[in-house]
C-alpha positions as CSV (number, residue, x, y, z in Angstrom):
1,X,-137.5,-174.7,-120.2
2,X,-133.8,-175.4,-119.9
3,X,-131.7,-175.1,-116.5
4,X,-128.7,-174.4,-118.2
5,X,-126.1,-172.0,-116.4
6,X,-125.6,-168.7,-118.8
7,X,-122.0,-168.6,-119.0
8,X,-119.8,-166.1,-120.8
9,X,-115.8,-166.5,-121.5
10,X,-114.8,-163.3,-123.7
11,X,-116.5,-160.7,-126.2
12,X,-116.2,-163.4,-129.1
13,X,-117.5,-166.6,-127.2
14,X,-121.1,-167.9,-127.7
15,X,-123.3,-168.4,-124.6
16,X,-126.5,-169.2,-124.0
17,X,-127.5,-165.7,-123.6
18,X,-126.1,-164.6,-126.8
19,X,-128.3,-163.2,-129.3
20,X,-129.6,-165.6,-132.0
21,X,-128.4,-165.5,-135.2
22,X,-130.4,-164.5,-137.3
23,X,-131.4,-161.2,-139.2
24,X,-134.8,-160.7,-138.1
25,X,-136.0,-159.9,-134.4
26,X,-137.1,-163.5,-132.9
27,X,-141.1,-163.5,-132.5
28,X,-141.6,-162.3,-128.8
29,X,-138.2,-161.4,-127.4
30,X,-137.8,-158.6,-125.6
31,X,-136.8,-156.3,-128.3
32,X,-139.7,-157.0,-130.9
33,X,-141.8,-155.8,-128.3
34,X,-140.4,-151.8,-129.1
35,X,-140.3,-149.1,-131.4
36,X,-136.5,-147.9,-129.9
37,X,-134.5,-148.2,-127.6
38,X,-133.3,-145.4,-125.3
39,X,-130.3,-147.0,-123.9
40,X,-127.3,-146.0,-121.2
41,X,-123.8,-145.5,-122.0
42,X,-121.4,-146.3,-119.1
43,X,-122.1,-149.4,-117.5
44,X,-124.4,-150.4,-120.4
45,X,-122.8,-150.2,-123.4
46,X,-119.0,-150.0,-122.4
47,X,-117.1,-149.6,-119.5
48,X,-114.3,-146.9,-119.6
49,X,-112.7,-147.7,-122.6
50,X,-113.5,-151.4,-123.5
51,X,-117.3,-152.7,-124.9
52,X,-119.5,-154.3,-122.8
53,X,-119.6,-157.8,-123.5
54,X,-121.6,-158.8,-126.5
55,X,-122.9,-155.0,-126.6
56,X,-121.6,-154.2,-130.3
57,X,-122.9,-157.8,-132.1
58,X,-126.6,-156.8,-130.2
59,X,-126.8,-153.5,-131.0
60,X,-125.4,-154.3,-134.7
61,X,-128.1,-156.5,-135.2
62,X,-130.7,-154.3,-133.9
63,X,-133.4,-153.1,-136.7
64,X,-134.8,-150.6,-134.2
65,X,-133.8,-147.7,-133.7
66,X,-131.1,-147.0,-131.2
67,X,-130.1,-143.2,-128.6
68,X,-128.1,-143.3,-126.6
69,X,-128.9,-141.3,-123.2
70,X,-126.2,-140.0,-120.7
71,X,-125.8,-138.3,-117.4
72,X,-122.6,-137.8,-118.6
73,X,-122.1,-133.9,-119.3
74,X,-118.4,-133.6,-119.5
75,X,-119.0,-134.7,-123.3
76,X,-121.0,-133.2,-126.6
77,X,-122.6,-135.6,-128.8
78,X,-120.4,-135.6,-131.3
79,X,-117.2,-137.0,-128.5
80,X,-119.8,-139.3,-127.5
81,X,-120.4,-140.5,-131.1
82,X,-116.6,-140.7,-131.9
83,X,-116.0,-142.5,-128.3
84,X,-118.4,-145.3,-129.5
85,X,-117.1,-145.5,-133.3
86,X,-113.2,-146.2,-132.1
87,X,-114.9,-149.0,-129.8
88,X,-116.7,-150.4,-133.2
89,X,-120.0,-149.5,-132.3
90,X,-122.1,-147.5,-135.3
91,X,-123.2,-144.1,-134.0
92,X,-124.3,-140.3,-134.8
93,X,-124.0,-137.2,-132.7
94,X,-128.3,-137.2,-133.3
95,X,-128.4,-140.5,-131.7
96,X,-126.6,-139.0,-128.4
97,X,-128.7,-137.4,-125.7
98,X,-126.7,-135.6,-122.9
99,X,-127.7,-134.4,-119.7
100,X,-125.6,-131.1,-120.7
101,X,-128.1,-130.7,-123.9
102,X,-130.9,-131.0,-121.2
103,X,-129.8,-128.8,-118.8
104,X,-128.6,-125.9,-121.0
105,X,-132.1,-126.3,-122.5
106,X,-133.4,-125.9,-118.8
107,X,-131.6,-123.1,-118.0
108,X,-133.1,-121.6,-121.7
109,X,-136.9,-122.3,-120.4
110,X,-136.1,-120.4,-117.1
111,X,-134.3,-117.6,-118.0
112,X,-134.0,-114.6,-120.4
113,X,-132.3,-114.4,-123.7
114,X,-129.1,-112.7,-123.4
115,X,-129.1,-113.5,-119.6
116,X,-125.2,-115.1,-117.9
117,X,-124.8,-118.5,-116.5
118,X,-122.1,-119.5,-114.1
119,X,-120.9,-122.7,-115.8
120,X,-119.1,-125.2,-112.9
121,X,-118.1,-128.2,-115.2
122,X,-116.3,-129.0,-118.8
123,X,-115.7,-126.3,-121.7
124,X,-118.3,-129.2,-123.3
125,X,-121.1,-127.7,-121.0
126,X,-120.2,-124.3,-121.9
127,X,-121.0,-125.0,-125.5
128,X,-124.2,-126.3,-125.0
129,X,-125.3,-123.3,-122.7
130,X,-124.0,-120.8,-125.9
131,X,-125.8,-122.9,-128.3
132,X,-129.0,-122.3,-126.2
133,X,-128.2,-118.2,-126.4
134,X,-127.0,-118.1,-122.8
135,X,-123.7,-116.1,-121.8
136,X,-121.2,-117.8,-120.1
137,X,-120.0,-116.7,-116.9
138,X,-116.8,-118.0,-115.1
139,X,-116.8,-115.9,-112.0
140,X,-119.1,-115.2,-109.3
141,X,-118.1,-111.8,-109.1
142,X,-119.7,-111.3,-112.8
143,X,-123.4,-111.6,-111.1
144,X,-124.4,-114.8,-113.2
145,X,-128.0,-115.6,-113.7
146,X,-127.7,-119.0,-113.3
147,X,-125.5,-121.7,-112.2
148,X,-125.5,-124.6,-114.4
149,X,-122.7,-127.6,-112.5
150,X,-121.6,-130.6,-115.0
151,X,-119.2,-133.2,-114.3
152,X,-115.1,-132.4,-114.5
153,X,-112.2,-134.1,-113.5
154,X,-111.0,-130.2,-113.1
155,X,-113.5,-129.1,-110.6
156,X,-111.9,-128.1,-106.9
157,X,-112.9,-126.3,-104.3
158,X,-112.5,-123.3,-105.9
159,X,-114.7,-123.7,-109.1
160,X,-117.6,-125.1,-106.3
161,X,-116.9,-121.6,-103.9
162,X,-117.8,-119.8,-107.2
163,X,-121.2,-121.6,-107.5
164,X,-122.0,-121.4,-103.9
165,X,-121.5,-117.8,-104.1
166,X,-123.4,-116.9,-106.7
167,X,-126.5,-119.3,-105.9
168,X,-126.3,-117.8,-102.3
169,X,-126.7,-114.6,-104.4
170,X,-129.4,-115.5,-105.9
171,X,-128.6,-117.3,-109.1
172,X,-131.1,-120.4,-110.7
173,X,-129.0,-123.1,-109.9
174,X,-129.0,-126.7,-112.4
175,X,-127.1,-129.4,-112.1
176,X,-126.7,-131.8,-115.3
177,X,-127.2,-134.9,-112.9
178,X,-126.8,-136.3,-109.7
179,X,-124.8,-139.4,-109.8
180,X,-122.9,-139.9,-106.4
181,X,-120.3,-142.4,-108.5
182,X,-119.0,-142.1,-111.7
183,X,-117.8,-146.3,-113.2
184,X,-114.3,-146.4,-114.4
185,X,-112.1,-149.2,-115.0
186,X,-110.8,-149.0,-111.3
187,X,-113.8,-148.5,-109.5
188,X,-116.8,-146.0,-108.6
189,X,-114.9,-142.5,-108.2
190,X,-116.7,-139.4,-107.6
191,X,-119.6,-138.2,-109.6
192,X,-121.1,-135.1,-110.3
193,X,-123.9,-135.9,-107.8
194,X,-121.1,-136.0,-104.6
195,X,-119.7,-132.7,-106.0
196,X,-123.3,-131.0,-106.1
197,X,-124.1,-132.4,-102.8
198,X,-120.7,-130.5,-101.3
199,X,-122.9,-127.6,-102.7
200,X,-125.7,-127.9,-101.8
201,X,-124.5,-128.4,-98.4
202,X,-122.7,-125.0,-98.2
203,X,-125.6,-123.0,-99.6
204,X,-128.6,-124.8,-98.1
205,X,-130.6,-125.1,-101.9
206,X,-131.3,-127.9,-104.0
207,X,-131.2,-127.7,-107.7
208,X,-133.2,-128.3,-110.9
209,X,-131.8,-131.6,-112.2
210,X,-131.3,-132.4,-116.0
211,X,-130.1,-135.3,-116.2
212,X,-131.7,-139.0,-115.0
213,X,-133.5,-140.0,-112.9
214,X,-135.8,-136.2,-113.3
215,X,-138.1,-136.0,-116.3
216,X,-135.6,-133.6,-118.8
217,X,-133.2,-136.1,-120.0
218,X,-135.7,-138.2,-120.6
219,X,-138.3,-136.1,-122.2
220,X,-135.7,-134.9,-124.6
221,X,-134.8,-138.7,-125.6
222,X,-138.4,-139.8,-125.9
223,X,-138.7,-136.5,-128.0
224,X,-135.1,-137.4,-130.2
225,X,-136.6,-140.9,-130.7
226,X,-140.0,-140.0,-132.3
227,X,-141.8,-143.0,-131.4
228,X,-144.5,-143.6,-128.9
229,X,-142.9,-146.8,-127.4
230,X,-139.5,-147.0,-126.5
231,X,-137.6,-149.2,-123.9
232,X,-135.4,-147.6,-121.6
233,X,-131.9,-150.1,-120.8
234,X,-130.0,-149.1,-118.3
235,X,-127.3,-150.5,-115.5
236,X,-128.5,-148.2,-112.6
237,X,-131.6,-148.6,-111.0
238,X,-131.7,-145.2,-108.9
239,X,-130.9,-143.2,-112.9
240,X,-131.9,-145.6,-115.7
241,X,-134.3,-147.8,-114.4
242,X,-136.5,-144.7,-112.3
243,X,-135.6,-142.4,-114.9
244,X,-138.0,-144.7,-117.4
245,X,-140.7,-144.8,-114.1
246,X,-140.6,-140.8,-114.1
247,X,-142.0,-140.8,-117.5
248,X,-143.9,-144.1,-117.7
249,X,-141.3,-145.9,-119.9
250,X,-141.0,-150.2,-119.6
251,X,-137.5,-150.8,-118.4
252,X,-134.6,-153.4,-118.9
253,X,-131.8,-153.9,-116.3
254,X,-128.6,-155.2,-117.3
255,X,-126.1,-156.4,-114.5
256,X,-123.1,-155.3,-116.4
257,X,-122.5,-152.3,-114.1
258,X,-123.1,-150.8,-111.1
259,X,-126.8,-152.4,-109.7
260,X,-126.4,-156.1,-108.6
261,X,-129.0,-158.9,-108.0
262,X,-129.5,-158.2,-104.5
263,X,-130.0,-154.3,-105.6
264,X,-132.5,-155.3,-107.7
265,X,-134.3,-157.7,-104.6
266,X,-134.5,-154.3,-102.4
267,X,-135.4,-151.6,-105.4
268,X,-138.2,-149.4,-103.7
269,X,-141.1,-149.5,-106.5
270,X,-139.7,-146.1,-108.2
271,X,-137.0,-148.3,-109.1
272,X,-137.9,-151.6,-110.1
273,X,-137.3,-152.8,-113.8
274,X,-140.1,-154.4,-116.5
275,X,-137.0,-157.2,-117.4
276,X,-134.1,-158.3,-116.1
277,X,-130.7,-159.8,-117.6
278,X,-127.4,-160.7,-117.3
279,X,-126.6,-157.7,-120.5
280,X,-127.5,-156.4,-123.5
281,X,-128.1,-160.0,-125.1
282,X,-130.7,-160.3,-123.3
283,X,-132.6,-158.1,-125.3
284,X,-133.0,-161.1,-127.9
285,X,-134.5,-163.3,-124.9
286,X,-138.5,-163.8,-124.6
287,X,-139.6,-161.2,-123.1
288,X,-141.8,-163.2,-121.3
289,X,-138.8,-165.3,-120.2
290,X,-137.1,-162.2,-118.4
291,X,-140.4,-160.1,-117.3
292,X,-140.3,-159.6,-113.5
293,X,-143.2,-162.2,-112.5
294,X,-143.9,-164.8,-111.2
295,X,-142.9,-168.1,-112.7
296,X,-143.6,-171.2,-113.0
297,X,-140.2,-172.9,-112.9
298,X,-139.6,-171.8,-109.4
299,X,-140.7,-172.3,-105.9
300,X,-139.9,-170.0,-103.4
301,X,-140.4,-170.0,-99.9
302,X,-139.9,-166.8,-98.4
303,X,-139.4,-166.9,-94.0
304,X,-138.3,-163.5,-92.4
305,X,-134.8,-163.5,-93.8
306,X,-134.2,-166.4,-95.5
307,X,-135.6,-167.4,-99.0
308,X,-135.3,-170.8,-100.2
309,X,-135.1,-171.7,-103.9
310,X,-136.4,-174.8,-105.4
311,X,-136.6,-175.5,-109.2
312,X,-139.5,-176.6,-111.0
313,X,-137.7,-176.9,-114.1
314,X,-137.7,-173.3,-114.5
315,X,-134.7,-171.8,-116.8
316,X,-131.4,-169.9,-115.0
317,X,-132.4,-166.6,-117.4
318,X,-135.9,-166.8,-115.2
319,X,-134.5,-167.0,-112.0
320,X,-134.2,-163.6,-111.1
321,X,-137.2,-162.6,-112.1
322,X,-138.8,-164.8,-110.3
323,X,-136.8,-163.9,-107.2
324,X,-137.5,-160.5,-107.7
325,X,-141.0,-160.5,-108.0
326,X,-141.8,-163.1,-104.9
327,X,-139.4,-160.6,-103.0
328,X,-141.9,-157.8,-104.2
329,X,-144.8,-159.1,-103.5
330,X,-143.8,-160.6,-100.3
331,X,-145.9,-159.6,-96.8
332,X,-142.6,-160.0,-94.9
333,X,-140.6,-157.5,-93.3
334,X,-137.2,-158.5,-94.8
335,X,-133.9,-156.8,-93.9
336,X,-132.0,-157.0,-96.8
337,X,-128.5,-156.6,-95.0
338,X,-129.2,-159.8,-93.5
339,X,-131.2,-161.6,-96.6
340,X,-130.0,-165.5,-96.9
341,X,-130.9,-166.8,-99.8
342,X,-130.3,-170.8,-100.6
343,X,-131.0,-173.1,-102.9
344,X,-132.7,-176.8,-102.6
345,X,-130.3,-178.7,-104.6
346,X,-126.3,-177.8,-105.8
347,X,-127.3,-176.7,-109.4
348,X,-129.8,-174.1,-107.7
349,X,-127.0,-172.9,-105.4
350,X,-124.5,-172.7,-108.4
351,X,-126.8,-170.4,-109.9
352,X,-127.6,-168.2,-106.9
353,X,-123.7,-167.5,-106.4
354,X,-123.7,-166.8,-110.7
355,X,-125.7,-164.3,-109.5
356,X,-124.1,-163.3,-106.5
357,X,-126.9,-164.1,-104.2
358,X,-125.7,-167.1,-102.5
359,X,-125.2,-166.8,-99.0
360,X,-125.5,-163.9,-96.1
361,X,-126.4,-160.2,-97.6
């Protein structure tokens, strides 16, 4: 195994976690290992309005097939699918699965045909819940059924009085997810999750929820993918990564987005990943290479607080892992805000602050 540090300049330069190239998947990565892949959008994929970095060569050279599944309800498939083609990706609105899709189909299992929903989020949403033969309410005063809430950068206080009305009346309440941050290109801003919480603190309920990590979402994509083993890639390890534990799916996180190293180290077990890597390259890695376990290449000492690294030869793409899964597995009571984590020699330690670990927590 190599020690070599992964490095990556821009979208076109080579690095040593870069897919092969070739036209067939390489015996044993991750990949070969799957009949689909059920992957996240924001975060993932792209960020905003730019591509992840090496995304669109991967998932190009992908011969499995490839959904894309998103919290994101402000959107219908067919946006999503346009969104993805100006950024040179290849996509369909049937490869798109949206928590708006799942929760309008919720709010179809639970009510009567014909009934009203109070829809609190984009006109998007609203289509979704008439395609599933649901009226569309806009008022609280119209004695809604149902409250179905969806991301918007529109919603005020006025559009979340409405819901809390009508669910104080009475009415199903659904939420499309329950993301407390939504990525953009400056930041975490709010996400649907903050704006249901306001909600949910002014009416005292808690709603069905659609969207990742609950079962819905998911169901629906596993269902849209027609196979019997999929892997589930996400950025997000409390949406994406425990979605794919709420239905038994193998996971991948990539650290393109919003979950970090040190994340990963403190993920309760509802939240803890089959592989780990840097993005959606990885996927062409062994999987064994990138499985959180135990490995060979690395010693690590684990003492209250502190974890020392020492390498064994052991590669920089299996570092992680291995970190992750000593951390796991570890007897000690470890307070993550104050994990120090060093390394033996310089190289370690160069690759511990790649990774953002280096240091005081």
């Amino acid at each position: 195994e190599s020690s070599e540090i992964i490095t990556v300049i821009d979208g076109d330069s080579a690095s040593p976690a870069a897919a092969p190239e070739v036209n067939e998947l390489p015996a044993g990565s991750i990949m070969a290992a799957y009949e689909a892949l059920l992957l996240d959008l924001d975060g993932t994929v792209f960020g905003g309005k730019a591509p992840i970095i090496g995304a669109r060569e991967t998932l190009a050279r992908a011969e499995i097939p490839q959904f894309f599944v998103t919290n994101n309800a402000s959107r219908r498939p067919v946006d999503v699918a346009d969104h993805l083609n100006e950024l040179g990706f290849d996509a369909e609105p049937e490869q798109v699965v949206t928590s708006a899709q799942s929760g309008a189909q919720l709010l179809a299992e639970h009510l009567e045909p014909g009934s009203r929903t109070l829809v609190v989020g984009s006109e998007g949403l609203a289509q979704e819940v008439r395609e599933v033969g649901i009226g569309v309410a806009r008022s609280a005063d119209d004695k809604p059924d149902a409250v179905i809430q969806g991301y918007s950068p529109h919603i005020g206080w006025a559009e979340l009085s409405e819901a809390a009305l009508a669910i104080r009346a009475g009415a199903l309440w659904v939420a499309t997810n329950i993301d407390a941050t939504l990525p953009s290109e400056r930041g975490l801003l709010v996400g649907n999750g903050s704006l249901v919480a306001a909600v949910a603190n002014a009416t005292g309920q808690s709603p069905l929820v659609a969207g990742k990590p609950a079962a819905p979402l998911m169901v629906d994509a596993i269902r849209r993918s027609g196979v019997n083993k999929p892997l589930v890639v996400g950025d997000r390890l409390d949406t994406d990564i425990e979605g794919a534990h709420t239905v038994g799916l193998d996971s991948l996180l990539v650290l393109t987005g919003v979950s970090t190293a040190r994340d990963l180290l403190a993920a309760p077990p509802e939240q803890r990943p089959t592989y780990v890597t840097a993005d959606l390259r990885g996927l062409y890695l062994s999987a064994d290479l990138v499985a959180i376990t135990p490995h060979d290449g690395w010693e690590i000492e684990i003492d209250g607080d502190t974890i020392t690294v020492k390498s064994a030869g052991g590669s920089a793409e299996s570092l992680l892992p291995s970190l992750a899964a000593a951390v796991w597995a570890s007897s000690e009571t470890i307070d993550h805000g104050l994990l120090r984590i060093s390394g033996a020699d310089d190289t370690v330690n160069a690759l511990l602050a790649q990774l953002g670990l280096a240091g005081v927590g």
